[in-house]
C-alpha positions in Angstrom: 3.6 -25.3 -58.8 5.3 -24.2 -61.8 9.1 -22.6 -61.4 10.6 -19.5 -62.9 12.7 -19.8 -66.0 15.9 -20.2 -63.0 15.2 -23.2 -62.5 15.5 -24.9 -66.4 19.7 -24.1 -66.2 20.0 -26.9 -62.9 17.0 -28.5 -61.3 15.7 -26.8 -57.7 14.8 -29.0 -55.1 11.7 -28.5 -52.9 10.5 -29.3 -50.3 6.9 -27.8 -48.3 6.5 -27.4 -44.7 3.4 -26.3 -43.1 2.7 -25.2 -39.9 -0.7 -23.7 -37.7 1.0 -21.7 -35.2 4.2 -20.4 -37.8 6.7 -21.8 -34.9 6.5 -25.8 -35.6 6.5 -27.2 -38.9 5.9 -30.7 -40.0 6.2 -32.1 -43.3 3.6 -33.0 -45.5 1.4 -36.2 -45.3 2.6 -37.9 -48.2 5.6 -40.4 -49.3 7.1 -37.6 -51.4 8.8 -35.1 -48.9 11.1 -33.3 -51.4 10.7 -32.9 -55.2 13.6 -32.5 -57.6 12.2 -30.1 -60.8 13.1 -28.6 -63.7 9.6 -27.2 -64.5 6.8 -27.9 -63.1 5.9 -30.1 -60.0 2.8 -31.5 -57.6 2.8 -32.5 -54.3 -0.3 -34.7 -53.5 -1.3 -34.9 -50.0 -4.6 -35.7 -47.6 -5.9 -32.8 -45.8 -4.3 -30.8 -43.5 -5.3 -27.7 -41.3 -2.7 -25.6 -41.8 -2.0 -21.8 -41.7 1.4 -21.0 -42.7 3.2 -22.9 -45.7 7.1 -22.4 -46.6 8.8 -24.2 -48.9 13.1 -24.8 -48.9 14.4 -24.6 -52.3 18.2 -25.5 -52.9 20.0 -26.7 -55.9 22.9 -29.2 -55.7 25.2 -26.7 -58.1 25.8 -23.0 -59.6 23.2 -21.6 -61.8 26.6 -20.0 -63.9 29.3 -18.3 -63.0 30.3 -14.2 -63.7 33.7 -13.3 -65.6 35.1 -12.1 -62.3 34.6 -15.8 -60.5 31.2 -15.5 -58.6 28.8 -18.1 -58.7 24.8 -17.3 -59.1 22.3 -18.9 -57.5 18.7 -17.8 -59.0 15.3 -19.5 -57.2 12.0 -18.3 -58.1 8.3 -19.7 -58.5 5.8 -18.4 -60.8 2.5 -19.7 -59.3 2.0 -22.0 -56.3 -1.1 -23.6 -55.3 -4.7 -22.3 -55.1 
Protein backbone atom coordinates (compact mmCIF):
# COMPACT_ATOMS: atom_id res chain seq x y z
CA UNK A 1 0.00 0.00 0.00
CA UNK A 2 1.44 3.29 -0.54
CA UNK A 3 0.62 6.26 2.23
CA UNK A 4 -0.39 9.79 1.66
CA UNK A 5 2.23 12.55 1.87
CA UNK A 6 0.94 12.61 6.02
CA UNK A 7 2.66 10.06 6.75
CA UNK A 8 6.58 11.29 5.48
CA UNK A 9 6.52 14.12 8.70
CA UNK A 10 6.28 10.81 11.58
CA UNK A 11 5.92 7.22 10.48
CA UNK A 12 2.10 5.58 10.77
CA UNK A 13 1.72 2.36 12.05
CA UNK A 14 -0.52 -0.28 10.57
CA UNK A 15 -1.85 -2.88 11.12
CA UNK A 16 -4.81 -5.10 8.79
CA UNK A 17 -7.61 -7.01 10.26
CA UNK A 18 -10.02 -8.98 8.18
CA UNK A 19 -13.05 -10.40 8.98
CA UNK A 20 -16.14 -12.65 6.86
CA UNK A 21 -19.02 -11.69 8.87
CA UNK A 22 -17.67 -7.64 9.68
CA UNK A 23 -18.29 -8.62 13.65
CA UNK A 24 -14.97 -10.84 14.39
CA UNK A 25 -11.67 -9.93 13.09
CA UNK A 26 -8.55 -11.92 13.19
CA UNK A 27 -5.30 -10.81 12.18
CA UNK A 28 -3.52 -11.70 9.26
CA UNK A 29 -1.60 -15.05 8.65
CA UNK A 30 1.73 -13.92 8.67
CA UNK A 31 4.77 -13.12 11.29
CA UNK A 32 4.36 -9.36 10.52
CA UNK A 33 1.11 -8.20 12.39
CA UNK A 34 1.83 -4.48 12.37
CA UNK A 35 4.06 -2.36 9.95
CA UNK A 36 5.80 0.86 10.91
CA UNK A 37 6.05 3.18 7.37
CA UNK A 38 7.07 6.10 6.19
CA UNK A 39 6.04 5.36 2.49
CA UNK A 40 5.24 2.56 1.22
CA UNK A 41 4.61 -0.96 2.77
CA UNK A 42 3.54 -4.90 1.97
CA UNK A 43 1.97 -7.22 4.01
CA UNK A 44 2.57 -10.83 2.63
CA UNK A 45 0.25 -13.40 3.66
CA UNK A 46 -1.26 -17.10 2.49
CA UNK A 47 -4.82 -16.96 1.47
CA UNK A 48 -7.59 -16.05 3.34
CA UNK A 49 -11.41 -15.86 2.67
CA UNK A 50 -12.22 -12.80 3.79
CA UNK A 51 -14.95 -10.11 3.22
CA UNK A 52 -14.37 -7.09 5.13
CA UNK A 53 -10.69 -5.60 5.63
CA UNK A 54 -9.87 -2.62 8.15
CA UNK A 55 -6.74 -1.47 8.90
CA UNK A 56 -5.71 0.66 12.52
CA UNK A 57 -3.31 3.32 11.73
CA UNK A 58 -1.78 5.31 14.76
CA UNK A 59 1.46 7.23 15.04
CA UNK A 60 3.53 7.28 18.26
CA UNK A 61 3.64 11.42 18.06
CA UNK A 62 2.14 14.88 16.55
CA UNK A 63 2.26 15.40 12.95
CA UNK A 64 3.01 19.45 14.02
CA UNK A 65 1.58 21.59 16.20
CA UNK A 66 -0.77 25.09 15.31
CA UNK A 67 0.38 28.61 16.75
CA UNK A 68 -2.57 28.44 19.14
CA UNK A 69 -1.21 24.92 20.90
CA UNK A 70 -3.19 22.17 19.02
CA UNK A 71 -1.61 19.16 17.88
CA UNK A 72 -2.49 17.57 14.22
CA UNK A 73 -2.76 14.26 13.53
CA UNK A 74 -3.07 13.60 9.55
CA UNK A 75 -3.56 9.66 8.29
CA UNK A 76 -4.28 8.86 4.84
CA UNK A 77 -3.54 6.07 2.20
CA UNK A 78 -3.27 6.65 -1.44
CA UNK A 79 -3.85 3.13 -2.89
CA UNK A 80 -4.37 -0.17 -0.98
CA UNK A 81 -4.35 -3.49 -2.45
CA UNK A 82 -5.86 -4.90 -5.69
Amino acid sequence: MKLHQSAQSKAMVITPLYSVDNYNYSQLPTVSYTQEALDTCTFNFTSIEAKYIKFILTKEGPDGRSNLGRYSYEFGLMKSFL
